[in-house]
C-alpha positions in Angstrom: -151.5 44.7 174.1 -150.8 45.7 170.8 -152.2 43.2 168.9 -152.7 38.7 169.4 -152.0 36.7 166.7 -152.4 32.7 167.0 -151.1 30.0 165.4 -153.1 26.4 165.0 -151.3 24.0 163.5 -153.5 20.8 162.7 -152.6 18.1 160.5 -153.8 17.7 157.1 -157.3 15.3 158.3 -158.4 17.4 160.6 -158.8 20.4 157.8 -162.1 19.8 155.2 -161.2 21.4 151.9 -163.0 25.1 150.8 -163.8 26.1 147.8 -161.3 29.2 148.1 -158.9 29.4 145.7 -155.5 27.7 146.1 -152.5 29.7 145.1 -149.1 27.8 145.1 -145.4 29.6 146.0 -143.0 28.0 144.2 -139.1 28.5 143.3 -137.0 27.6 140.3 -134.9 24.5 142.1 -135.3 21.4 141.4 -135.4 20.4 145.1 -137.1 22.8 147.8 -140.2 23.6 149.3 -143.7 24.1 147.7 -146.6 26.2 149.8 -150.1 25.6 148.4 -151.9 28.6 150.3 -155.8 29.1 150.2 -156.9 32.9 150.7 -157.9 33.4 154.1 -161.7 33.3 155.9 -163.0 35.5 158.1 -165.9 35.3 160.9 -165.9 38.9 162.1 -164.9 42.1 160.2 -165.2 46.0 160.7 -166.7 48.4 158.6 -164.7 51.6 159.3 -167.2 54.6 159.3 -170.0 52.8 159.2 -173.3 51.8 161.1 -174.9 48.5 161.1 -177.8 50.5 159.2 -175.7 51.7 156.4 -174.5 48.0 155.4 -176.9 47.1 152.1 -178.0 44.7 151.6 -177.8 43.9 155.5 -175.9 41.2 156.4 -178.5 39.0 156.9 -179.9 38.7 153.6 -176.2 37.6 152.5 -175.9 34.1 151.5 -173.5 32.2 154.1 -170.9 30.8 152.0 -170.9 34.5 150.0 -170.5 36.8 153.8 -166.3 36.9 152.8 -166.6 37.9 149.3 -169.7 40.3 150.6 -167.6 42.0 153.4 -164.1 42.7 151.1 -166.8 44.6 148.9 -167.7 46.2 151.6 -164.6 47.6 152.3 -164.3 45.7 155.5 -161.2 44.5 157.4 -161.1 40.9 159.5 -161.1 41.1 163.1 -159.5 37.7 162.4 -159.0 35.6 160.4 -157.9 31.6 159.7 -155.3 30.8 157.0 -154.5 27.0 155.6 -151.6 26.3 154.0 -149.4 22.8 152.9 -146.1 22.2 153.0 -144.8 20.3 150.6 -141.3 19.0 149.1 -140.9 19.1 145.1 -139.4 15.5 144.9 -138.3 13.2 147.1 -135.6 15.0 148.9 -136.4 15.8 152.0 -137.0 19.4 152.8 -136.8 20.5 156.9 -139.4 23.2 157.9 -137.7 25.1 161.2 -139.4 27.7 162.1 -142.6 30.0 161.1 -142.0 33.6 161.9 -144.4 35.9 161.9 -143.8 39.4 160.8 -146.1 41.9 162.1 -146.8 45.6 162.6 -149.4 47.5 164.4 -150.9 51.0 163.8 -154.5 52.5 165.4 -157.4 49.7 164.8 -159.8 50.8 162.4 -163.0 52.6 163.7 -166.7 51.3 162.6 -169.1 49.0 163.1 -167.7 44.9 163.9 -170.0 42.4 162.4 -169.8 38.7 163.7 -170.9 35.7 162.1 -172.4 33.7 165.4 -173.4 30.8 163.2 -169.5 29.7 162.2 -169.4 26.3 163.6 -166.7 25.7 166.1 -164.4 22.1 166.4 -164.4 20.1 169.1 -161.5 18.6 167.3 -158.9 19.2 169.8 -155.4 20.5 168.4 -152.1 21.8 169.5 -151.9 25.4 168.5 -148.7 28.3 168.5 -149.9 31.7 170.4 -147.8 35.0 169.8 -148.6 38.6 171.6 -147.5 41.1 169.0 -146.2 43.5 171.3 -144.4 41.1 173.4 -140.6 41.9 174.5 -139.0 39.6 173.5 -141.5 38.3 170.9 -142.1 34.8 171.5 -144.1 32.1 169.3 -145.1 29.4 172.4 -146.4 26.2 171.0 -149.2 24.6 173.1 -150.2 21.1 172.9 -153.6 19.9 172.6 -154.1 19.8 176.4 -152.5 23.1 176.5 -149.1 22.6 177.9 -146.4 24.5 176.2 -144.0 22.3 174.4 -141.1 22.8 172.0 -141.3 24.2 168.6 -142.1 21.5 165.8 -139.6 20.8 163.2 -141.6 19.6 159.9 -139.9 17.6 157.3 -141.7 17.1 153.8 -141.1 15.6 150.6 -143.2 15.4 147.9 -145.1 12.4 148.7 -144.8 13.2 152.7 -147.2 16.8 153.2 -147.9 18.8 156.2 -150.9 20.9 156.5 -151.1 24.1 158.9 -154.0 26.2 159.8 -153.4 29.9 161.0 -155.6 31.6 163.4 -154.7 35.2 162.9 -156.4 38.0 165.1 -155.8 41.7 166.9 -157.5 42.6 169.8 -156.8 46.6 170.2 -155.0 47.8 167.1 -155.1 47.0 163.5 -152.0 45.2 162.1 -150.1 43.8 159.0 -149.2 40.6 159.4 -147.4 38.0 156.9 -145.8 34.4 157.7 -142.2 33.5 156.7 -141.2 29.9 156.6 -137.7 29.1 157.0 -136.7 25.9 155.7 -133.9 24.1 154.5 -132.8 21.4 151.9 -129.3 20.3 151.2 -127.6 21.9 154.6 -128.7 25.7 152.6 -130.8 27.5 154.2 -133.6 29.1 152.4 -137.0 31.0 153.1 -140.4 31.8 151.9 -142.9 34.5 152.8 -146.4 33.9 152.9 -148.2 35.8 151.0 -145.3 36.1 148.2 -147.0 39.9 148.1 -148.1 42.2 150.5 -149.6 41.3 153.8 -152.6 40.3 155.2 -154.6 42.7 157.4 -156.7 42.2 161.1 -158.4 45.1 163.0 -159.3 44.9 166.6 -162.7 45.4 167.2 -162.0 48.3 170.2 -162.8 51.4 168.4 -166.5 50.4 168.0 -169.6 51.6 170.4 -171.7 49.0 169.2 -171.0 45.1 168.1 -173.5 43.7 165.8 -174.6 40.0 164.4 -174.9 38.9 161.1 -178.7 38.5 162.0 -179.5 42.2 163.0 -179.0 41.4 166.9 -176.8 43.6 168.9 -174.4 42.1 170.8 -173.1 45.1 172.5 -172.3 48.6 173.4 
């Protein structure tokens, strides 16, 4: 398998706000869709080249809420990653959101040393949630519901008053990959899209290439 990517859509009250900076894709029309996107988190990264020992300070003298911002200066890359983004009309035409396509592609995974933060609190919230296999021929988004049956693809419809909120779960299990998001949406009868981010991609490693897995805390997880 090339890479995994997953897809958790949740609705709007079931996702706390961060303190991560929101950045807003927006056209020139007068009617169409508006994406407020927060950057993405991580809970697990690799440090290519590296050993646990040559990480200063050590990852567990880093504050929580700073281990992100810690591992990009690091030079680190996500072993996965969650994205939240909402969907929202600019007046009070309604916009229809069809489909979210991911675009993807997959080199080598980066070799080093995997961190993971074992104190990331998981949901018991249950939600329904997209899964896509990278590699897959065809390449297929299947939706899941929340007791894990796979049902049809959603269809969103927003206005500017009526949001949707979506959360990505983005991962790679044996290479490392680019990986963006576009939305394809319409307003009118036209069809229009929008890729998320507006530039570049976003970037998940698998965690394969390592000997040794490490926590935040110094404990080895394994080898």
């Amino acid at each position: 398998m090339i890479g995994g990517i997953i897809l958790v859509a949740v609705t709007e009250w079931l996702w706390p706000a961060t303190g991560h900076l929101v950045r807003r894709i927006v056209g020139k029309e007068q009617h169409g869709l508006s994406i407020d996107v927060e950057e993405p988190t991580a809970s697990a990264w690799v440090f290519g080249g590296k050993t646990y020992g040559d990480l200063a300070p050590p990852p567990a003298q880093v504050e929580y809420d700073r281990l992100d911002s810690w591992a990009t200066e690091n030079g680190a890359t996500a072993v996965s990653q969650r994205l939240s983004f909402i969907l929202r009309g600019k007046s009070d035409k309604t916009v229809v959101v069809k489909q979210l396509e991911p675009k993807v592609n997959c080199g080598p995974s980066t070799a080093g040393v995997p961190i993971y933060d074992d104190r990331v609190p998981t949901s018991m919230i249950p939600h329904s949630s997209t899964v896509l296999e990278a590699d897959a021929s065809p390449v297929e988004i299947a939706f899941k519901s929340r007791d894990g049956k796979q049902i049809k693809s959603p269809k969103y419809q927003v206005t500017q008053s009526d949001k949707e909120s979506v959360t990505l779960s983005v991962h790679a299990t044996s290479h490392r990959c680019t990986w963006s998001v576009v939305v394809h949406w319409s307003v009118d009868g036209k069809d229009r899209t929008t890729k998320i981010p507006n530039r570049g991609q976003y970037v998940v490693t698998g965690s394969n290439a390592a000997t040794q897995h490490w926590k935040v805390h110094g404990e080895l997880f394994s080898d």
